[in-house]
N, C-alpha and C positions, 0 to 999 in steps of 0.2 A: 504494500500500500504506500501509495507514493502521500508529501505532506498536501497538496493539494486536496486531496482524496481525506486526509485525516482534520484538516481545518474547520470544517464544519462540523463535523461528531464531535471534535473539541469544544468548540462553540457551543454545541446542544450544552454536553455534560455541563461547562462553565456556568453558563444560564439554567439551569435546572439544579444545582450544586452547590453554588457560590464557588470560588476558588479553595477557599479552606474544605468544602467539602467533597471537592473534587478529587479523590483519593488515586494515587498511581494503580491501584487494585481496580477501582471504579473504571476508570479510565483504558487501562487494559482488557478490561472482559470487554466495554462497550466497542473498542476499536478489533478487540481481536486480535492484539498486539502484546506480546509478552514484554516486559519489563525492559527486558534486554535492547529489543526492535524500538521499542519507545524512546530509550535514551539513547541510540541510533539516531535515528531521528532528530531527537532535542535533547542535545548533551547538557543541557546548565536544567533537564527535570521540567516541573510543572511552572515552573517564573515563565522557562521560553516560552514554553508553549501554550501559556495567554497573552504572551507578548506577541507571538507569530498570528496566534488570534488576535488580537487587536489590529495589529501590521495586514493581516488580509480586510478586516472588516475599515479598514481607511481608504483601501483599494475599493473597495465595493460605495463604500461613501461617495469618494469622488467623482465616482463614473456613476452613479444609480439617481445621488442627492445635489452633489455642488455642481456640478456641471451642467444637470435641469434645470436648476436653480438659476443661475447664470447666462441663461440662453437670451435671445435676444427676441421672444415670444410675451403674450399680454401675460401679465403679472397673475392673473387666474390658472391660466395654464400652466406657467410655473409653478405654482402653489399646487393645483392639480398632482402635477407631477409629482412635487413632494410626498404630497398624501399617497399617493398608491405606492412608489419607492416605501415608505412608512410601513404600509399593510403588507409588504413583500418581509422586508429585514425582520419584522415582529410580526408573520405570519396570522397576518388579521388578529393578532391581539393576544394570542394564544399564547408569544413570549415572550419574557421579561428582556428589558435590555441590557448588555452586557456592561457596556458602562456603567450601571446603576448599579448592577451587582457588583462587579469589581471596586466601586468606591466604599461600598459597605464592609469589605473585607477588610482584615488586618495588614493586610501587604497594599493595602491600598495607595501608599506614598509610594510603592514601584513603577505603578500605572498611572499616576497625574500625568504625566509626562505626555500620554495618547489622550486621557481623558481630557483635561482642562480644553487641549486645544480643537478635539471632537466638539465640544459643545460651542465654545465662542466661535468656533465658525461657523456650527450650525445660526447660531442666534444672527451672526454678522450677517450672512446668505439672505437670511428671512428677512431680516432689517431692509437689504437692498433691495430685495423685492417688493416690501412697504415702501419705500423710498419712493420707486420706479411709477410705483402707482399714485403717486401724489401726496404721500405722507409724512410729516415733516422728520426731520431724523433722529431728533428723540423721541419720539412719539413710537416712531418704528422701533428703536432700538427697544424700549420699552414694551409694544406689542409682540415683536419677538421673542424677547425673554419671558414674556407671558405663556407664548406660543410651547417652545421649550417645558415647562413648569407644565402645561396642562396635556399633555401628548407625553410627558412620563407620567405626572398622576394618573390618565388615563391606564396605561399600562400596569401602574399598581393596583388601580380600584378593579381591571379586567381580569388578574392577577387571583383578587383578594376575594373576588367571586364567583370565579371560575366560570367565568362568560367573557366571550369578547365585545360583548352591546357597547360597554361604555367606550371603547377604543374605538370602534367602528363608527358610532355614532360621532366619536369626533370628526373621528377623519372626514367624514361625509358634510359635516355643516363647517369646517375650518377656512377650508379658500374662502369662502363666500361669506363669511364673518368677519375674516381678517380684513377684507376690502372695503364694507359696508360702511 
């Protein structure tokens, strides 16, 4: 199994686990990789490989999130776009997101380094596209960071009830709120 191939089972177990609970025992039955083939793989253990986790889920950000984001299309359609990218990465609602979990953890000052700047650019992204649309630029900045704040409680509250209505439902009313 090449790491491509293992990146996303990694990913599940992280998000399903937290990192502290994501055990090399856990992690081996789920991949079908012995101990050994693991740290093949990821010699510096379970650090890399939420690191290399991370490291893919930035590749998938820029091509799925910033770069729709950034298109030179009406400010609904890029918002659009976000929303469905959203409902792909956290599978309409069903799961947690990895950066939330990983801040939660104890090793969490390993990961700032991906997280801090995963999120300030999501808010910066969303900002310009309030911006784009006529909205002044604290206003924006501020409705984005709102944006941010209500798209993870969403995933928490979808999380804590084992539905994804409240996540869905955002997504479905947010371009068309945020422009209003």
């Amino acid at each position: 199994m090449d790491k491509q191939t293992l990146l996303p089972i990694l990913l599940s177990i992280f998000r399903e686990y937290g990192y502290e609970g994501a055990s090399l025992s856990k992690i081996s039955e789920r991949t079908g990789l012995g101990k050994a083939s693991l740290y093949h793989h990821f010699p510096n253990g379970k650090q890399q490989m939420a690191q290399e986790v991370l490291n893919h889920l930035e590749q998938w950000r820029e091509e799925h999130i910033f770069t729709p984001l950034l298109m030179n299309t009406t400010p609904l359609s890029r918002l659009e776009g976000l929303t469905h990218s959203l409902k792909q990465v956290y599978e309409n609602g069903h799961v947690a997101c990895i950066l939330a979990v990983l801040t939660l953890s104890e090793a969490h000052q390993t990961f700032l380094p991906h997280i801090q700047p995963a999120f300030k650019r999501l808010i910066q992204a969303i900002a310009q596209v309030l911006q784009d649309a006529g909205i002044n630029e604290n206003n924006a900045l501020e409705q984005a960071q709102d944006t941010v704040i209500r798209i993870q409680g969403a995933l928490i509250l979808s999380r804590a009830l084992q539905s994804p209505e409240p996540f869905l439902q955002l997504m479905d009313k947010l371009p068309k709120q945020l422009l209003s």
